[in-house]
C-alpha positions in Angstrom: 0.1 -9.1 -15.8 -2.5 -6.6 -14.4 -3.0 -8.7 -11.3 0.8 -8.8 -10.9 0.4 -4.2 -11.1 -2.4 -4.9 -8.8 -0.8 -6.8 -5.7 2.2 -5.2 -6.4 0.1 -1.6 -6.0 -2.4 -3.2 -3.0 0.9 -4.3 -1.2 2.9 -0.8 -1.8 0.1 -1.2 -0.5 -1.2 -0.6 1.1 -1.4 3.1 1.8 -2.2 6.1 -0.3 -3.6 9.1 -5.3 -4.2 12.2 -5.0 -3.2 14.6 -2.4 -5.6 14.8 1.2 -4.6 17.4 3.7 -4.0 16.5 6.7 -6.2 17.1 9.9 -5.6 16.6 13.5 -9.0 15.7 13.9 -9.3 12.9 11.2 -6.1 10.4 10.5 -2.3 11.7 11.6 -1.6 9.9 8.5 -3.9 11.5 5.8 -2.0 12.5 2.5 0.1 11.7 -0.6 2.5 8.5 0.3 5.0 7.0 -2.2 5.2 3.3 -1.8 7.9 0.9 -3.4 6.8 -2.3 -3.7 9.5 -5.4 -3.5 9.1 -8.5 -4.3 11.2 -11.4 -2.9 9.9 -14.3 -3.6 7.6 -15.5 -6.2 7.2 -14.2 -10.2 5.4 -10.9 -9.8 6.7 -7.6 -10.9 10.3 -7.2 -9.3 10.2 -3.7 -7.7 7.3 -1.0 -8.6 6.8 2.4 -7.6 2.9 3.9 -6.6 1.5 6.8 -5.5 -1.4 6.1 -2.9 -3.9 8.8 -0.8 -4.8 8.3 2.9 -7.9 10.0 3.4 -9.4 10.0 6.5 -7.8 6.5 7.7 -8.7 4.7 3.9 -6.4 4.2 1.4 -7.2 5.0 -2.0 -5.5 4.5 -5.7 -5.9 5.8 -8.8 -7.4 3.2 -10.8 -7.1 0.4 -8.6 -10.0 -1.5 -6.1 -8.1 -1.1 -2.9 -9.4 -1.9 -0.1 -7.7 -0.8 3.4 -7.2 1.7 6.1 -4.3 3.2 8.4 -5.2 3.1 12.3 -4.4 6.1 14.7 -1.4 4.6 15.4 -0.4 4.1 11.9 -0.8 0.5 11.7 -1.7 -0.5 7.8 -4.2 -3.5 6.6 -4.7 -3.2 3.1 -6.1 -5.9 0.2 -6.5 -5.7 -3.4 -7.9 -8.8 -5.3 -6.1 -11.6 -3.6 -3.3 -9.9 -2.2 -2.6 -8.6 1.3 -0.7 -6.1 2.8 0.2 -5.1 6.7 3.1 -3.2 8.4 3.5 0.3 10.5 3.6 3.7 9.3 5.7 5.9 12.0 5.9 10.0 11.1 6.4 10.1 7.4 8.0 6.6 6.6 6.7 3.3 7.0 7.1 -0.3 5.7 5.9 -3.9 5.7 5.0 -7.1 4.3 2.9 -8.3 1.4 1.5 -11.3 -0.1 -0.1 -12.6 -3.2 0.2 -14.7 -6.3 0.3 -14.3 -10.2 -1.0 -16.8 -12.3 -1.5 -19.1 -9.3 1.9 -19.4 -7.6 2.2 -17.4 -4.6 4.3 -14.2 -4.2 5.6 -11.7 -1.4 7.6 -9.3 -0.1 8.0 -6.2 1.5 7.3 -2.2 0.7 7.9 0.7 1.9 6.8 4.1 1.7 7.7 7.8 2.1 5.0 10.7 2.8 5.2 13.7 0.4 
């Protein structure tokens, strides 16, 4: 069930932990981001809720490996064990796809996320 937590986190991916201020010099998309994480196909976790950090382009999580950054233009690449995550970030929304699998059979679906 942790890998299910974990690809359900990597896909909500995807983007942000604790708070990062923001700088016009660094990412436009630097801070505290709420992702929701649904899942519509597959048996991991239904719908989960994360906080994640974007900190200079990188997305971070409390207690999680995640792996991933947000471009300039807010597009999102994110992994986490053996699930993916990729979609656009656009002011202080975004959303996406993910992909994954728990236990061995594959999972997916989309998130979406909402800047504090």
């Amino acid at each position: 069930m942790r890998f299910n937590r974990i690809a359900t986190l990597y896909c909500g991916l995807l983007i942000m932990g604790a708070a990062a201020p923001a700088h016009a010099a660094d990412n436009a998309y630097d801070g505290l981001w709420n992702v929701t994480i649904v899942t519509k196909t597959g048996s991991c976790e239904p719908t989960a809720r994360y906080p994640l950090t974007v900190t200079d382009g990188r997305v971070t999580a409390p207690g999680a490996d995640v792996s991933g950054k947000v471009g300039r233009e807010g597009m999102v690449r994110v992994s986490i064990g053996a699930a993916f995550a990729n979609g656009q970030l656009s002011g202080n929304t975004g959303s996406g796809k993910w992909n994954g699998a728990s236990g061995g059979v594959p999972c997916s679906g989309r998130w979406e996320a909402s800047r504090q």
